[in-house]
C-alpha positions as CSV (number, residue, x, y, z in Angstrom):
1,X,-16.3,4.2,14.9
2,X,-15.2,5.9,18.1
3,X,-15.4,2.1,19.9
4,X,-12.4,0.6,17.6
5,X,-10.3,4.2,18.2
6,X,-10.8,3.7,21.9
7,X,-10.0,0.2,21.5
8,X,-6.7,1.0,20.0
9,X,-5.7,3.9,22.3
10,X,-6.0,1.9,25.3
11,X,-4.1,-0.7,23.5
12,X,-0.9,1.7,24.3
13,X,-0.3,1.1,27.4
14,X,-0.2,-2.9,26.7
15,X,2.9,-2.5,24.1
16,X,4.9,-1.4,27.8
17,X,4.0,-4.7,29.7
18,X,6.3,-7.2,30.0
19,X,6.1,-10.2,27.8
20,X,3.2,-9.0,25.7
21,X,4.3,-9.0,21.8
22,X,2.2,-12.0,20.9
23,X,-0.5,-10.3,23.0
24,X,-0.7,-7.0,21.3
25,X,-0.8,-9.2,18.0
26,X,-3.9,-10.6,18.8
27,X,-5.8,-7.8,19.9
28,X,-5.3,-6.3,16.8
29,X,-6.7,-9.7,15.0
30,X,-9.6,-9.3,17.7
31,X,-9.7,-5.7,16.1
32,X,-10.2,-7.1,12.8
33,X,-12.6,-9.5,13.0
34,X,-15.1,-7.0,14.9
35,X,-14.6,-4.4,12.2
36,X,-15.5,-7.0,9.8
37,X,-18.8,-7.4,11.1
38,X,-19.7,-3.7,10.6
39,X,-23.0,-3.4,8.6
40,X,-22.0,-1.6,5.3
41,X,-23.7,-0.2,2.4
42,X,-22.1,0.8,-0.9
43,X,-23.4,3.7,-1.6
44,X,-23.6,6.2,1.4
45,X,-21.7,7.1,4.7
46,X,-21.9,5.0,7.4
47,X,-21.8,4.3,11.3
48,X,-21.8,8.0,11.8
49,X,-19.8,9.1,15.3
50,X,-18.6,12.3,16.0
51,X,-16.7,13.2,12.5
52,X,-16.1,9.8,12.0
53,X,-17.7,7.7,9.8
54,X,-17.1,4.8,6.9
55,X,-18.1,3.9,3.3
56,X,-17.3,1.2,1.0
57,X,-13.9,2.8,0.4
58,X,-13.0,2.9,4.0
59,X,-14.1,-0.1,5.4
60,X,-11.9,-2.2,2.5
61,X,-8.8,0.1,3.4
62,X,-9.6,-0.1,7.3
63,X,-9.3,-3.4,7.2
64,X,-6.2,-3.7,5.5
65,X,-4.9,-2.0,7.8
66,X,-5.3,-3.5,10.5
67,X,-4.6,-6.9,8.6
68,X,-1.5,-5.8,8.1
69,X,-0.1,-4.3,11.3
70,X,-1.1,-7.2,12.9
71,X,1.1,-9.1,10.5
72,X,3.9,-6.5,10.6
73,X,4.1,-7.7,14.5
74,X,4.5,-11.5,13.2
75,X,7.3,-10.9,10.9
76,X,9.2,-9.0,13.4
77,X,10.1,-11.8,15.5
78,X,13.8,-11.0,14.8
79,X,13.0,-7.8,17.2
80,X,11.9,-9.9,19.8
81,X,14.6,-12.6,19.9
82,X,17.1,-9.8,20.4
83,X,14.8,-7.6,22.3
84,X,15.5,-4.7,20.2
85,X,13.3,-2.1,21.9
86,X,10.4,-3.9,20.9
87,X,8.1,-2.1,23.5
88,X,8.4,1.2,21.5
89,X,8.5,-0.7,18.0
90,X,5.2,-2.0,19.2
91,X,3.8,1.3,20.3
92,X,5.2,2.7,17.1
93,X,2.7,0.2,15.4
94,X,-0.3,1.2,17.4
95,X,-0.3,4.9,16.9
96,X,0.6,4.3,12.9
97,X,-2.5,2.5,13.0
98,X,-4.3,4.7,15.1
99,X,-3.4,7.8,12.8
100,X,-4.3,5.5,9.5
101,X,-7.9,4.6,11.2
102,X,-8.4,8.3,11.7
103,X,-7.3,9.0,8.1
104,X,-9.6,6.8,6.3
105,X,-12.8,7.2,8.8
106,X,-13.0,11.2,9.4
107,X,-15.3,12.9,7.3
108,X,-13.5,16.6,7.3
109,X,-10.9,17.2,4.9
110,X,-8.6,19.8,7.0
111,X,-8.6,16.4,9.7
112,X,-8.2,13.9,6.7
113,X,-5.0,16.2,5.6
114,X,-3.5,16.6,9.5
115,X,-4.0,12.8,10.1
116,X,-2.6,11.8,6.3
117,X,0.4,13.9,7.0
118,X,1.0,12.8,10.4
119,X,1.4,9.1,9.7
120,X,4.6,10.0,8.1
121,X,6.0,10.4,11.7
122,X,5.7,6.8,12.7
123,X,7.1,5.7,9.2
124,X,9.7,7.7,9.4
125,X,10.5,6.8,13.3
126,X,10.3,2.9,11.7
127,X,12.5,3.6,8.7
128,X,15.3,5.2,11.1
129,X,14.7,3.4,14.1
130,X,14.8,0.3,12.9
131,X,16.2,0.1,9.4
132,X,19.1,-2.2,8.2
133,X,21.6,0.1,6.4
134,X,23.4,3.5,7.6
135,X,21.9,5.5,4.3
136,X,18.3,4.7,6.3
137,X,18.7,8.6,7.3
138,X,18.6,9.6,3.9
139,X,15.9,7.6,2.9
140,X,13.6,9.1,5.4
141,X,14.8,12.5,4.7
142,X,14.0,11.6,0.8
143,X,10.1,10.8,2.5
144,X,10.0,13.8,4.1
145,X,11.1,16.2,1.6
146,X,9.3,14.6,-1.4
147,X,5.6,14.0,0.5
148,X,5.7,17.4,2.7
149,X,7.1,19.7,0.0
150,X,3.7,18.8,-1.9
151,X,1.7,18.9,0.8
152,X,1.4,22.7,1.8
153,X,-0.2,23.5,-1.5
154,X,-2.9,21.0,-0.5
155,X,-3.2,22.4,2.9
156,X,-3.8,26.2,0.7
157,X,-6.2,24.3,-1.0
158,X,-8.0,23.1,1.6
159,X,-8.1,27.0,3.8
160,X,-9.2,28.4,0.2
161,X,-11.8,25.6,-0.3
162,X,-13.3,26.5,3.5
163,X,-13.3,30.3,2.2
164,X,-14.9,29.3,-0.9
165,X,-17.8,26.9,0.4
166,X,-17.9,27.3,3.4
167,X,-17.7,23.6,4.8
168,X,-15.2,21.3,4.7
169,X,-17.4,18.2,5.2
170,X,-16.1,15.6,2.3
171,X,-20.5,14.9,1.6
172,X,-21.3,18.1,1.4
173,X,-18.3,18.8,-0.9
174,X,-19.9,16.8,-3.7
175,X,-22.8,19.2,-4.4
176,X,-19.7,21.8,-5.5
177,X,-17.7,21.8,-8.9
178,X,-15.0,24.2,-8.8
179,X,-13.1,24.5,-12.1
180,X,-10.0,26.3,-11.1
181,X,-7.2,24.9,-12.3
182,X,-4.4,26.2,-9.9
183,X,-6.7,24.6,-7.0
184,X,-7.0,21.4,-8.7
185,X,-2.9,21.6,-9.2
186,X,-2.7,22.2,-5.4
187,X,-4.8,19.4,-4.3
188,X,-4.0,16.8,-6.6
189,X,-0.1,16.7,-6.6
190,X,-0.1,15.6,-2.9
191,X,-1.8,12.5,-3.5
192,X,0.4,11.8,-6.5
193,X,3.4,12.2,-4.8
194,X,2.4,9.6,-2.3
195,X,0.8,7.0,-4.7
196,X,3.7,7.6,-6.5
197,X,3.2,8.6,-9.9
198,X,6.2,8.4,-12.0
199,X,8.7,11.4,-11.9
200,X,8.3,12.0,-8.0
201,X,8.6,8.1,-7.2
202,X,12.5,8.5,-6.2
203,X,11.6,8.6,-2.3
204,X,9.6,5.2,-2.8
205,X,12.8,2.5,-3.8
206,X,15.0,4.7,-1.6
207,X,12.6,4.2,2.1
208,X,11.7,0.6,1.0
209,X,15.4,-0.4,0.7
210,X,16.0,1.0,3.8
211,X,13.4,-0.2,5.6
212,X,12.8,-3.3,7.9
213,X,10.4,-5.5,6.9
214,X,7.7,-4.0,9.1
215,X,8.1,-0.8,7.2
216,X,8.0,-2.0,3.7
217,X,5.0,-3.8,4.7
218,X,3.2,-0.6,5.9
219,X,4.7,1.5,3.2
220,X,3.6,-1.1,0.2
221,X,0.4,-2.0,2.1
222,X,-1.1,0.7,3.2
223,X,0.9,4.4,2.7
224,X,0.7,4.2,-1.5
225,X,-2.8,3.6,-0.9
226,X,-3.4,6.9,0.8
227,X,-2.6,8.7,-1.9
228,X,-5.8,7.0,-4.3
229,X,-7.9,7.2,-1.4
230,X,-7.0,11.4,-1.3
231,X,-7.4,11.8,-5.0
232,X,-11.1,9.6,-4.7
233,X,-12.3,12.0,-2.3
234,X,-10.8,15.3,-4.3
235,X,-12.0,14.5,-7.4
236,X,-15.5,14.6,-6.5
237,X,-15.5,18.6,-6.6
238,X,-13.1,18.9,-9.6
239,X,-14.8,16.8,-11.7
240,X,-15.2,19.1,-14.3
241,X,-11.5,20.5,-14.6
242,X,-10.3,17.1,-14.0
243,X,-12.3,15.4,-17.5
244,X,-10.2,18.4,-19.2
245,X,-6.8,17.9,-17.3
246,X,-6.9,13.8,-16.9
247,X,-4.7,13.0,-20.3
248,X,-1.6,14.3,-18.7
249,X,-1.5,12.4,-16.1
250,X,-2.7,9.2,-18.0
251,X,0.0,9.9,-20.6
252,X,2.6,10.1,-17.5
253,X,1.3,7.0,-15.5
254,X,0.9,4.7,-18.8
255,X,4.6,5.9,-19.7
256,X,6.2,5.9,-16.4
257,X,4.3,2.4,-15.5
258,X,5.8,1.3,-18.7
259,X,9.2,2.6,-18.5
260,X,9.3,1.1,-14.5
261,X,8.5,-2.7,-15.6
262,X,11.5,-2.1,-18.2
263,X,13.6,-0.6,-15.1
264,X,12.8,-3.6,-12.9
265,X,14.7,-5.9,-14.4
266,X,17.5,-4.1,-14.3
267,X,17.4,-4.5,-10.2
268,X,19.9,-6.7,-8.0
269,X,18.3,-5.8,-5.1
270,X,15.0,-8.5,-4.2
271,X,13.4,-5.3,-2.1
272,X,14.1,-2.5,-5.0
273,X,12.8,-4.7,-7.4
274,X,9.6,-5.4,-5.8
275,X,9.5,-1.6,-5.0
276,X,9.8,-0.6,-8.5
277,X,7.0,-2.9,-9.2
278,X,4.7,-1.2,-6.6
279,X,5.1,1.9,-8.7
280,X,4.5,-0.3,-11.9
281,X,1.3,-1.2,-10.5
282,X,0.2,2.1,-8.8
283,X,0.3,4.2,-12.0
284,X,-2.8,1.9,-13.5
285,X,-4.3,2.7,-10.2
286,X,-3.8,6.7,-11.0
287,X,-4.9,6.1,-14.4
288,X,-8.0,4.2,-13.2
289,X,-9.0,7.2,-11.1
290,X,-8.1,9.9,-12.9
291,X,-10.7,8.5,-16.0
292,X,-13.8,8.9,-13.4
293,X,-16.0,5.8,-14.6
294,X,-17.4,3.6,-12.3
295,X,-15.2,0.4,-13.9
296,X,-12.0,2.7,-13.1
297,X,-12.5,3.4,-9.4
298,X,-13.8,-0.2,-8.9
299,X,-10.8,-1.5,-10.6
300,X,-8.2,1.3,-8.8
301,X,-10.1,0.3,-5.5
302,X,-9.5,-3.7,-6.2
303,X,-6.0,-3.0,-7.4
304,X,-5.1,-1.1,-3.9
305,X,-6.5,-3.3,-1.7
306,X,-5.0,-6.9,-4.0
307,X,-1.5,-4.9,-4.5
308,X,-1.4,-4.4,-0.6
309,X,-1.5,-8.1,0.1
310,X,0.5,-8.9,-2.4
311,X,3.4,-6.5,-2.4
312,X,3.2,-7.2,1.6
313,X,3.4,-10.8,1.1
314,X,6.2,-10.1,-1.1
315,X,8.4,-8.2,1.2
316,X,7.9,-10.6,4.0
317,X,9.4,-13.5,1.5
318,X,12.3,-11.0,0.7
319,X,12.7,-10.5,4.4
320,X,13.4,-14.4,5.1
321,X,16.1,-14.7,2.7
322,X,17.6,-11.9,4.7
323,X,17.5,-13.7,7.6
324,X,19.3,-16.6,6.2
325,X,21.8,-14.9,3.6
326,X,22.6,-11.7,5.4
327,X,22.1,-10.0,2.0
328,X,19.5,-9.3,-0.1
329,X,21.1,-9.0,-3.4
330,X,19.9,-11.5,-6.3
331,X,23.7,-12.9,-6.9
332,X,23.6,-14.4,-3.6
333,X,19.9,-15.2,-3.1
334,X,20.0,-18.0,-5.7
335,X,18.7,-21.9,-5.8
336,X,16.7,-21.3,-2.8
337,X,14.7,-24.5,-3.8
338,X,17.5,-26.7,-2.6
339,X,17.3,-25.3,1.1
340,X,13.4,-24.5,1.3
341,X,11.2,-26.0,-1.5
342,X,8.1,-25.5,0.7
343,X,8.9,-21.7,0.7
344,X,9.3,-22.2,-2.9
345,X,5.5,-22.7,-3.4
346,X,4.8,-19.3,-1.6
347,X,7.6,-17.2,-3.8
348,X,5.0,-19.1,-6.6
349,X,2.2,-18.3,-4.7
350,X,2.8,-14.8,-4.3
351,X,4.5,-14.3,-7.5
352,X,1.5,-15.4,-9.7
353,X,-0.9,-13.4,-8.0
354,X,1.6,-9.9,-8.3
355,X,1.3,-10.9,-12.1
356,X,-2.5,-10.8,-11.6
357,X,-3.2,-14.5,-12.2
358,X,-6.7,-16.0,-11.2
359,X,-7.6,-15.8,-8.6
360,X,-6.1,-13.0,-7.4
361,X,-8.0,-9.2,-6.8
362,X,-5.1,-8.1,-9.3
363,X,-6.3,-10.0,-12.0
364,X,-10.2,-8.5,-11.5
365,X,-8.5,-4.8,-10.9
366,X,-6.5,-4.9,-13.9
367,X,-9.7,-6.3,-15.8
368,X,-11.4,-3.0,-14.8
369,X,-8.7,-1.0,-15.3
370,X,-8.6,-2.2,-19.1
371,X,-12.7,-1.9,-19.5
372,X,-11.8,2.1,-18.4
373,X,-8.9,2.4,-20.5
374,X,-10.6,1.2,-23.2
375,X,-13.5,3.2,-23.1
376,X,-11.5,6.1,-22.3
377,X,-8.9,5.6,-25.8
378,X,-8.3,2.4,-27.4
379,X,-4.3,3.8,-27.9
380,X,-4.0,3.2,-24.1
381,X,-4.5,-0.2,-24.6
382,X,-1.0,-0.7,-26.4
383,X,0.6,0.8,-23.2
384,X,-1.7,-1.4,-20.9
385,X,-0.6,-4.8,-22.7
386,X,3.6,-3.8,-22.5
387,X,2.7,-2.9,-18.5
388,X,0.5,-6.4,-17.7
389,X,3.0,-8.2,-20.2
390,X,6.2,-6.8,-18.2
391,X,4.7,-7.2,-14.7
392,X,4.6,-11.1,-15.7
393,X,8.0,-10.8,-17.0
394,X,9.9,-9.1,-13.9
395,X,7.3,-11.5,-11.7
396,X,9.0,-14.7,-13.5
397,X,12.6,-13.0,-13.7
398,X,12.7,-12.7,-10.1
399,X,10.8,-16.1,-9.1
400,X,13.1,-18.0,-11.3
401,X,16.1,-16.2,-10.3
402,X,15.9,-16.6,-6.5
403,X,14.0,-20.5,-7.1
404,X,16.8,-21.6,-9.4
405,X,20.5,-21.9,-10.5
406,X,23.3,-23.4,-8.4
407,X,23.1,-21.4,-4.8
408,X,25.6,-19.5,-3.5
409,X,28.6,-21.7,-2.4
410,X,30.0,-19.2,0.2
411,X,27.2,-20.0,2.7
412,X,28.2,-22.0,6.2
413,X,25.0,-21.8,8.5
414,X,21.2,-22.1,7.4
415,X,18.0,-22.7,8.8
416,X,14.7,-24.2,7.3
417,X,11.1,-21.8,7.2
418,X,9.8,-22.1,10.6
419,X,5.7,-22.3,10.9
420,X,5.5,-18.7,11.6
421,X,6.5,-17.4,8.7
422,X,4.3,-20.0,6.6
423,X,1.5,-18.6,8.7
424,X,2.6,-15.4,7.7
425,X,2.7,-16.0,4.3
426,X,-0.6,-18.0,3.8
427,X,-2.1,-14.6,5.4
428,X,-1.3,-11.9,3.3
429,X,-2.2,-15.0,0.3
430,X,-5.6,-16.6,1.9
431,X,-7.3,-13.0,1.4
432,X,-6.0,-12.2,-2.1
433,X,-7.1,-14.9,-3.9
434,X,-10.7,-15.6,-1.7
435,X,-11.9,-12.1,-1.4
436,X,-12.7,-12.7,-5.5
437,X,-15.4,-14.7,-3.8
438,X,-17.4,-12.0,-2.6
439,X,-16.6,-9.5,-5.1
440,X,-20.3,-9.6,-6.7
441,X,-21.2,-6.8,-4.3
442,X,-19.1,-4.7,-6.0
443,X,-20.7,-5.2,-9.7
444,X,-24.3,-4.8,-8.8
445,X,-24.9,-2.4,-11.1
């Protein structure tokens, strides 16, 4: 593991060269592809170095990762035509990824909790740096607050956790069941904050609006999945408390998932309405987890890792329109299939697999995630059908929305979808729907 964080640290000095944005970009796809050919197993830790080391869990959300920051760099070629301090916006990249490596791989849980917090820093730098709107201040003040605010109580947590055991080692943590329920309070909330769960999901629509399309990416991709990865690796020592505790936050994620699908089609804005879908789809990912079956953390695990292609994939489509219409509100995004029908297909593309059609990894994670429910309550099944019924619905509403109708009549200058952003687009889609390929590995037993 320490080879691919030397890799990227020396990758650093590179963002500072002249005439090396495409450059970076394909070191990190370099990156990718040797990761890949890591030798995994499912069940234990591997490629031990130092306090690093990867699982199946890690290796999945490692590679996303990387996937997309290397595609963050692609659809910022706005930055680079008007060389908006792309050297720093490039470095700001490499350290986010750097800090997200370190977060999935380390094995310690006071590291895990210093390297989760401090990727904030580079989202936050991104969000204010390089966002679209004056309010971009508050947004990131809105991600501070909200993720930091619940954080110290898992930092207590994790000091009281040290006193208790005696190691903080996340292997050696599952030989320990500690049923306290103020600690399991402490070190749970964190991770729902930054899933989010509904009720302290405000911050999310707020930063994504905000954000440029290199920081929605990395938020939708990759930060929401933090927070399952957190509560995967917490809830192996409060099992116990957690099999008495789970319905509440079950009853709050099936509610507030429910309640959120409702809410998205009450959106003008292409970007809030695909962020308000994100938390749609993240609170069957907390419900998922928080039932403990092996169907629920395969189906969370498949949701995260589909749902960070997807939602990515998603942004970047919203981005183009912005870069033709100036605005990204649905009045004036309209009949888009009368400028670029070959973009069309991809708002299909993408749509259809965020409404977990085959054969997209949504459609197998929300499989699971129904086995689970089911065998958890058959009542969460009603909630489970109005989510995946409504997902389809605000899926369709904003496809035919932006697809259709007469366009706006106000527009003077357009330009068609260049091959870049087709590339860009048939890589956030090629994975999502051909991973399903190699997905028996996941239901050996």
């Amino acid at each position: 593991m320490m080879k691919f964080l030397f890799y990227m640290i020396f990758m650093v000095p590179l963002c500072f060269m002249i005439n090396m944005f495409w450059m970076v970009q394909m070191m990190l796809f370099i990156l990718m592809f040797m990761f890949m050919n890591l030798s995994m197993s499912f069940m234990n830790y591997n490629n031990l170095s130092y306090i690093y080391s990867c699982d199946f869990f890690s290796f999945g959300l490692v590679m996303l990762s990387i996937w997309i920051c290397s595609l963050m760099i692609m659809s910022s070629e706005n930055l680079l035509k008007k060389n908006y301090y792309i050297n720093f916006f490039l470095m700001n990249i490499i350290i986010l990824l750097i800090l997200l490596f370190l977060t999935f791989t380390v094995m310690n849980l006071f590291m895990f909790y210093m390297f989760f917090e401090s990727s904030l820093i580079p989202t936050l730098l991104l969000i204010v740096g390089w966002g679209y709107q004056p309010e971009r201040i508050q947004a990131g003040m809105y991600l501070m607050f909200y993720t930091l605010l619940a954080s110290l109580p898992l930092l207590m947590g994790i000091f009281y956790l040290y006193e208790e055991v005696g190691s903080m080692m996340m292997y050696f943590l599952k030989f320990f069941n500690l049923n306290f329920i103020l600690l399991y309070f402490c070190m749970v909330l964190a991770f729902l904050v930054k899933m989010p769960m509904y009720f302290v999901h405000l911050w999310l629509p707020k930063a994504h609006v905000e954000a440029p399309v290199s920081g929605s990416m990395i938020l939708a991709g990759i930060m929401l999945k933090l927070g399952g990865y957190g509560l995967l690796r917490v809830l192996i020592f409060l099992q116990e408390i957690n099999m008495k505790l789970n319905y509440i936050w079950l009853v709050v994620s099936l509610l507030g998932g429910f309640y959120i699908s409702l809410k998205c089609f009450c959106q003008v804005d292409i970007k809030s309405l695909i962020a308000y879908s994100s938390v749609s789809h993240m609170s069957m990912v907390i419900s998922g987890i928080m039932i403990m079956n092996y169907w629920g953390y395969l189906g969370s695990y498949l949701m995260m890792i589909g749902h960070g292609l997807c939602s990515s994939g998603m942004f970047c489509l919203a981005n183009i329109n912005y870069e033709r219409f100036h605005s990204r509100s649905l009045y004036i995004n309209k009949g888009m299939m009368n400028f670029m029908p070959s973009m069309s297909l991809w708002w299909f593309l993408l749509m259809s697999s965020n409404m977990a059609a085959p054969p997209s990894l949504n459609l197998l994670g929300e499989i699971s995630l129904i086995n689970s429910l089911m065998s958890w309550s058959l009542l969460s099944m009603i909630m489970m059908m109005l989510i995946s019924f409504f997902s389809a619905g605000y899926s369709l509403y904003l496809y035919s929305y932006t697809q259709h109708g007469k366009f706006y009549q106000g527009l003077y200058s357009f330009y068609g979808g260049v091959s870049r952003e087709y590339l860009l687009l048939m890589l956030h889609w090629l994975p999502l729907n051909m991973l399903i390929l190699k997905v028996e590995y996941l239901m050996f037993n």
